[in-house]
C-alpha positions in Angstrom: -3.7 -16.6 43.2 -7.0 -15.2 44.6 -5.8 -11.6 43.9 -4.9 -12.1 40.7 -8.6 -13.6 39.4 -9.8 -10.5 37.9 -6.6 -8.9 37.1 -6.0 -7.4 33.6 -3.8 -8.2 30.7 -3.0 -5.7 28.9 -2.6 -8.3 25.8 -6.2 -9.4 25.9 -7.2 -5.8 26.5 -5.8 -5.7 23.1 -8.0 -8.1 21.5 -11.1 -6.9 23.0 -10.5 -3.2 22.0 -9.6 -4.2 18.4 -13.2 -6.6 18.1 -14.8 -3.1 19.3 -13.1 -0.7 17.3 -13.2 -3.2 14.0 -17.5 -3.3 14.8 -18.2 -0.1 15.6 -15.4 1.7 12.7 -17.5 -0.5 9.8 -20.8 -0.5 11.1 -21.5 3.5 12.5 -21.0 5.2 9.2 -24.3 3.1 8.1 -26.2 5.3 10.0 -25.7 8.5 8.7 -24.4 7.8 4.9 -25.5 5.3 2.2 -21.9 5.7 0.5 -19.9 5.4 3.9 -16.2 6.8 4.3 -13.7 4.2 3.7 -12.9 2.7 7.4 -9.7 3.0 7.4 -9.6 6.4 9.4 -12.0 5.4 11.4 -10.1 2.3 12.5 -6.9 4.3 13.5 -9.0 6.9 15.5 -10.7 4.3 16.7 -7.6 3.1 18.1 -6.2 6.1 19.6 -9.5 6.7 21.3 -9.5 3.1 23.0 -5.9 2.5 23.6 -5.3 6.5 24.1 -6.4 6.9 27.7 -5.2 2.9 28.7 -1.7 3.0 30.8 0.8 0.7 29.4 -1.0 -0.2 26.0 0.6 2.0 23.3 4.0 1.0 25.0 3.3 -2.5 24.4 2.6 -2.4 20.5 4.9 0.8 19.5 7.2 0.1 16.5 9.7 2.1 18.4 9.8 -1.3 20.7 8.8 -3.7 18.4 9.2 -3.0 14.6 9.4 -7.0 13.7 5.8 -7.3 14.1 4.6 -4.5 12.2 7.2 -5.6 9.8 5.7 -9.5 9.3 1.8 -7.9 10.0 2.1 -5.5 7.0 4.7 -7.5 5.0 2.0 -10.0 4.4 -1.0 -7.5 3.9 0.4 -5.9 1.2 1.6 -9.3 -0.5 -2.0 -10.5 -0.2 -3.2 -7.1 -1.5 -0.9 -7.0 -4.6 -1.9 -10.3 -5.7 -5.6 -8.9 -5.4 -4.6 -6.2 -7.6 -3.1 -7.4 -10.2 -6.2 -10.2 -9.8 -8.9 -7.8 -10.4 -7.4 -6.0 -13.5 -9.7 -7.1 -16.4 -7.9 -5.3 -19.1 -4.8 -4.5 -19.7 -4.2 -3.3 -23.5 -5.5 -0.6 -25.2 -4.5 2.8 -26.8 -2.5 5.1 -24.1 -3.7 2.8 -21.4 -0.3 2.7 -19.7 0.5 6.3 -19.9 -1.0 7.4 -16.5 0.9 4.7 -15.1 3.9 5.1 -16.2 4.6 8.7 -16.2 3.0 8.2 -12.3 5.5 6.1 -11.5 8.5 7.4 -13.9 7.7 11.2 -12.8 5.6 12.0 -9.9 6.9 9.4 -7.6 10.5 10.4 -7.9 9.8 14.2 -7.8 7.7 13.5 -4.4 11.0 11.8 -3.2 13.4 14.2 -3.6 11.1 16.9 -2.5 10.2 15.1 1.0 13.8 14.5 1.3 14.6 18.1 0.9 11.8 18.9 3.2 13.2 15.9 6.1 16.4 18.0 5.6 15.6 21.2 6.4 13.7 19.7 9.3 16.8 18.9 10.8 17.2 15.0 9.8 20.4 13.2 9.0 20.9 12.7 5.1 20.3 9.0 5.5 17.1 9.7 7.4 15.7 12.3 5.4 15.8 10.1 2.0 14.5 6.9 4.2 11.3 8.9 4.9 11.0 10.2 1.3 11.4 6.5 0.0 8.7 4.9 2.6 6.6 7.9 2.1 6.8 7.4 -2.1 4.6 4.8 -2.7 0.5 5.2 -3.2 -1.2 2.1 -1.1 -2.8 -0.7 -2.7 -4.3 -1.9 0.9 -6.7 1.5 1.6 -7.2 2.8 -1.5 -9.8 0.0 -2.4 -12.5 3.4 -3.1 -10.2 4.8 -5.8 -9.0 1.4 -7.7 -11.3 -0.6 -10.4 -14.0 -3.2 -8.8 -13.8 -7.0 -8.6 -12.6 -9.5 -11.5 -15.1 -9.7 -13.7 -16.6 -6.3 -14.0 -15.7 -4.8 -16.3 -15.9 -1.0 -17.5 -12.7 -0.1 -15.8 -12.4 3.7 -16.1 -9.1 5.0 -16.6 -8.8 7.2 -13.2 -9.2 3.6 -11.8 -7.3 2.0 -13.9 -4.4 4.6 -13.5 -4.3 4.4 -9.6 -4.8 0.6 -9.7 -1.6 0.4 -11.4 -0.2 2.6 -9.9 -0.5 1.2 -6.4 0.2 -2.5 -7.6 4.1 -1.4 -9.2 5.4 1.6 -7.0 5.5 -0.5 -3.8 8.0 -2.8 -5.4 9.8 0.2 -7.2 9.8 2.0 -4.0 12.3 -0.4 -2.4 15.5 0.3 -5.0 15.0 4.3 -2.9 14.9 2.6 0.4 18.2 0.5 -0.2 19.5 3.6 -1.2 18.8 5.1 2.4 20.2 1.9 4.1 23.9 2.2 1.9 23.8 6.6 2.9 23.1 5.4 6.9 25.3 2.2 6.4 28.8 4.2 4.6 28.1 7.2 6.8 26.8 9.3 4.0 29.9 8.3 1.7 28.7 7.6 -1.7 31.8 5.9 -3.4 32.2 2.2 -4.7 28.5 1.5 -4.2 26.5 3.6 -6.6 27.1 1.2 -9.7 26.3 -2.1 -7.2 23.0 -0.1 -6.0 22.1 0.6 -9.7 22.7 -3.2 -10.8 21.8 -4.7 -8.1 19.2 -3.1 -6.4 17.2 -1.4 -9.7 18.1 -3.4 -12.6 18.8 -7.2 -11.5 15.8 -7.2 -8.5 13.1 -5.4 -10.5 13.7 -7.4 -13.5 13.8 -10.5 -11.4 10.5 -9.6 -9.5 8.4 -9.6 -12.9 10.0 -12.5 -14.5 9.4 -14.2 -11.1 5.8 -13.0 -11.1 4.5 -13.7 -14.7 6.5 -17.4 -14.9 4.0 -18.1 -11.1 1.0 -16.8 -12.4 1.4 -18.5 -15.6 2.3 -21.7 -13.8 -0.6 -21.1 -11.3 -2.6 -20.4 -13.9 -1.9 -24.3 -15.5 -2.9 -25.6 -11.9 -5.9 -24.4 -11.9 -7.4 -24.1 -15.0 -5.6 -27.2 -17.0 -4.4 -30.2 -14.9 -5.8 -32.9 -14.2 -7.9 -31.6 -17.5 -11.3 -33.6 -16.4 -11.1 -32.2 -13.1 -9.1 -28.8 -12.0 -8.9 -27.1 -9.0 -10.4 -24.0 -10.5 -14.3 -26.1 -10.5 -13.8 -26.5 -6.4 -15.1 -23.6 -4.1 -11.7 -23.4 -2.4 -9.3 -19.9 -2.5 -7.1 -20.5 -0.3 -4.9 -21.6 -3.4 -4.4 -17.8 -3.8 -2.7 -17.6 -1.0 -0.4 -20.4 -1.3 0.0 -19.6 -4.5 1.5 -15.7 -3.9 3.4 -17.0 -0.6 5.0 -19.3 -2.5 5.9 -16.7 -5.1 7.2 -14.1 -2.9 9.1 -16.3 -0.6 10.9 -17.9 -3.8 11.1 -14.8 -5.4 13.4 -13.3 -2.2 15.1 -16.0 -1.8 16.7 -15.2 -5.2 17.0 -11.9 -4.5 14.3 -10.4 -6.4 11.7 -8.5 -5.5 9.2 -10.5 -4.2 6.1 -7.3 -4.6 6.8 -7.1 -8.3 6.4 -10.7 -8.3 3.0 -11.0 -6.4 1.5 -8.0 -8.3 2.9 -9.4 -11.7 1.6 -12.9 -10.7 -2.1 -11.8 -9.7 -1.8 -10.2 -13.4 -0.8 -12.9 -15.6 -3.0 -15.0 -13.5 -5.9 -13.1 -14.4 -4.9 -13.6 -18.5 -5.8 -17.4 -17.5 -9.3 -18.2 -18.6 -10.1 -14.9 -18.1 -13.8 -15.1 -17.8 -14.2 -17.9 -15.4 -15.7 -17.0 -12.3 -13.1 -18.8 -10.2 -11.3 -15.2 -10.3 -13.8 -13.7 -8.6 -13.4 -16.5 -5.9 -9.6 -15.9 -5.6 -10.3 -11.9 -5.1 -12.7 -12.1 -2.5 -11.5 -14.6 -0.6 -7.9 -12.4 -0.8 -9.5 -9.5 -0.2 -10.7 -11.2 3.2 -7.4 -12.0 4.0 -6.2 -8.8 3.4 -9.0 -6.6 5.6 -9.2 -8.5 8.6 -4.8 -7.9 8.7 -5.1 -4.5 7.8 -8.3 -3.8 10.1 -6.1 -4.9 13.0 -2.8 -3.3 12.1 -4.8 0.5 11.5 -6.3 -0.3 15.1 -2.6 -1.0 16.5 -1.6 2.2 14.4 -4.3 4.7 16.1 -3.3 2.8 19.6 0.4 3.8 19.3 -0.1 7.4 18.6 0.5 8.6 22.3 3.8 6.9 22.4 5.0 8.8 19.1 3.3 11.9 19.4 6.5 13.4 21.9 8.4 13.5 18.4 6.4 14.9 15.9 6.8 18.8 16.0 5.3 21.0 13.5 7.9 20.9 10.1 7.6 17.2 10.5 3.7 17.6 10.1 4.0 20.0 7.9 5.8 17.3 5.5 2.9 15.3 5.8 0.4 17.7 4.8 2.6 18.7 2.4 3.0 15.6 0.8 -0.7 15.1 0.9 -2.2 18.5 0.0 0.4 20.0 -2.3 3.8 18.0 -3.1 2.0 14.5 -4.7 -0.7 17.0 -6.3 1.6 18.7 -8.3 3.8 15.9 -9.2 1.0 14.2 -10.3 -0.1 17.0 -12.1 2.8 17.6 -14.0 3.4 14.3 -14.6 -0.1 13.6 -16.5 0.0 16.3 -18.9 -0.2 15.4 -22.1 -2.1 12.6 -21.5 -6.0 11.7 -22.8 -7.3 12.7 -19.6 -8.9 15.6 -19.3 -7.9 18.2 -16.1 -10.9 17.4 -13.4 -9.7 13.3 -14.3 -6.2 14.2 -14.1 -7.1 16.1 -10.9 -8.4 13.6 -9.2 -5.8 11.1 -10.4 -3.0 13.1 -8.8 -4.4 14.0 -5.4 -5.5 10.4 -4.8 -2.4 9.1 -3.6 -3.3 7.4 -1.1 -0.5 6.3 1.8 -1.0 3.4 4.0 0.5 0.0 5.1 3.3 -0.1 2.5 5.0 2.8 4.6 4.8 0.9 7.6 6.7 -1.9 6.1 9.3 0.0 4.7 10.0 2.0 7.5 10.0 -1.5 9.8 12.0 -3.6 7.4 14.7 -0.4 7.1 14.6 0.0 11.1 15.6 -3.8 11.5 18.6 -3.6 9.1 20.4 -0.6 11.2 20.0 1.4 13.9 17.9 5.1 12.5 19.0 7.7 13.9 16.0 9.9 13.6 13.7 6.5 14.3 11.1 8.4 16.5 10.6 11.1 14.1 10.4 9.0 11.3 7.4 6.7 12.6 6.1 9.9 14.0 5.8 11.2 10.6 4.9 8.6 8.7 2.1 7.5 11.4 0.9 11.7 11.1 0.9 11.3 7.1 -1.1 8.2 6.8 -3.4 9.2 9.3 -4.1 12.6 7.5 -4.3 10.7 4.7 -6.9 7.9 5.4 -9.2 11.3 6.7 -8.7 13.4 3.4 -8.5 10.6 0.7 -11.1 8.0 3.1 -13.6 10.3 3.5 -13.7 12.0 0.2 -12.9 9.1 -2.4 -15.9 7.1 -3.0 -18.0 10.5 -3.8 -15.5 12.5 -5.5 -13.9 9.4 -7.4 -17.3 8.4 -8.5 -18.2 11.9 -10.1 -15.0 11.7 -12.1 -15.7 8.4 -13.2 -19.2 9.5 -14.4 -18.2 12.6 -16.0 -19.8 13.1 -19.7 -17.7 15.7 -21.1 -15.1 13.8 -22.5 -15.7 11.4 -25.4 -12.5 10.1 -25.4 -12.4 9.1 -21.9 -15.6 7.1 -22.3 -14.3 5.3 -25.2 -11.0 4.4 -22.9 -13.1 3.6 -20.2 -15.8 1.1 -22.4 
């Protein structure tokens, strides 16, 4: 027992290294930038830089070893951060509002997938694998990309870039799981694609999404009665409390699944109708930051892990799997976007910036874990590999340009009708 006093765990190593790397990743940047880079990069270096060199750490907290907890850690970060979404929309009609949006989400993001699964093919994956990684890679993040989305409830002045990727972010993660269940059936029938397509299409695209927003507008509207109506002389909205946010989406999601629908719809549509409640009392901006908290300290912790288990999936990332990555980030999500937005009210530096801001984050973490504990992958390694690389190279490009480059596009004066949208 004597020997053992000072002996060291490599859990509580752990926890220490994730305090210093949380301190140092938000606190630095302040001295060498008014408009710091998002943290977000920062954590995940961070992370590789403490845990890199430690014996036995990144083999502790790989999602090679141990996808359930990376599954339930990010499962519940982006819940909480599509309720905040939804939450800090302030407007949602107007003329061509939507467009960006939809053609985002009805173009770009399925041209990026059958791209990246092209790509996963010719880099030597199975079928199966190669659309798994397109699907977990498809959707834009609503968890880092708080630089490129509109502000608090509240506000105000949303511009349209803002509004476009705020959307965005807040419906693909949902519509990315229909792509991922499509993965599962290739792996699951051994690339056979008869007798499932039409259950797949009912199922899995039509019934579940449909389900998720009637799930999600019937809670916030509910929620929204809780709050802001019952008991009418005194209603929860006039305490200082916001943890009713977060019983509120749990309860949501969790029902939501239950009855097999999708329970992200649901907590994004929910945070949106719940924002239509009252819409200019200041108990909203209660609910966001106090979500927002919630959903930063989770994530802050999970990018550490992230940057820690880099060592142990490095061995299978060789250069066409990074080269997907930088493809996705540099060229493939570019172009979609791109293509996607012409013809919209935007002009070309807004639409621009709207398409290479597609930011990648927790969302593919959860996919990838949630698909890994359904069947076994057989290109697991070089699927976490890659989608660890792409996220990473994302949170430097998009972190550390956003809040400048975002900014400037949101300021521009050339376009009249933009500022009218944006007003």
């Amino acid at each position: 027992m004597d020997g053992a006093f000072f002996e060291f765990s490599a859990y509580h190593i752990l926890l220490a290294g994730c305090g210093v790397v949380i301190v140092a990743a938000y606190w630095l940047p302040r001295y060498f930038s008014g408009r710091e880079p998002a943290a977000s990069g920062l954590l995940i270096l961070g992370g590789l830089a403490a845990f890199g060199l430690l014996p036995g750490v990144p083999e502790a907290i790989t999602p090679l070893d141990r996808p359930t907890i990376w599954q339930f850690a990010s499962e519940f970060a982006v819940i909480i951060a599509l309720f905040g979404t939804g939450i800090r929309i302030d407007k949602i009609s107007g003329h061509g509002l939507w467009s960006p949006t939809i053609r985002l989400l009805v173009i770009a993001m399925p041209l990026c997938i059958l791209v990246v699964a092209g790509l996963g093919l010719l880099a030597g994956m199975t079928l199966a694998g190669a659309v798994l990684l397109a699907a977990v890679l498809a959707p834009t993040d609503p968890v880092l990309a708080a630089d490129v989305q509109v502000g608090p409830p509240l506000e105000g002045g949303e511009h349209p870039i803002r509004f476009a990727l705020t959307t965005e972010a807040g419906l693909n993660d949902g519509l990315a799981f229909p792509f991922v269940y499509f993965a599962i059936f290739i792996a699951a029938t051994a690339g056979g694609m008869d007798g499932w397509i039409g259950e797949w299409f009912g199922l899995y695209v039509v019934y579940k999404i449909a389900l998720g927003v009637l799930m999600g507008l019937g809670a916030g509207w509910l929620l929204g009665l809780v709050l802001f109506a019952f008991p009418r002389g005194n209603p929860l909205a006039e305490t200082g409390s916001g943890v009713i946010a977060l019983a509120g989406v749990l309860l949501t999601y969790g029902f939501t699944e239950l009855i097999e629908g999708y329970g992200f719809i649901a907590a994004f549509f929910m945070g949106l109708m719940l924002r239509r409640k009252e819409d200019d009392h200041k108990y909203h901006a209660r609910l966001h930051s106090f979500s927002e908290a919630l959903e930063h300290a989770v994530t802050a912790v999970l990018l550490v892990m992230l940057g820690g288990a880099i060592p142990a999936l490095l061995p299978y990332l060789d250069w066409s799997l990074a080269l997907i990555g930088l493809g996705l980030i540099m060229v493939i999500r570019p172009a979609s976007g791109m293509l996607s937005l012409l013809g919209t009210s935007l002009s070309l530096k807004q639409r621009g910036v709207v398409a290479f801001y597609g930011v990648r984050g927790i969302g593919s973490i959860y996919y990838l874990a949630y698909a890994g504990a359904q069947l076994d992958l057989v290109n697991e390694g070089e699927l976490w590999a890659t989608v660890v690389f792409t996220i990473l190279l994302s949170t430097m490009i998009h972190g550390f340009s956003a809040g400048s480059v975002v900014w400037a596009a949101t300021h521009e004066k050339d376009d009249p009708s933009t500022e009218k949208q944006g007003s």
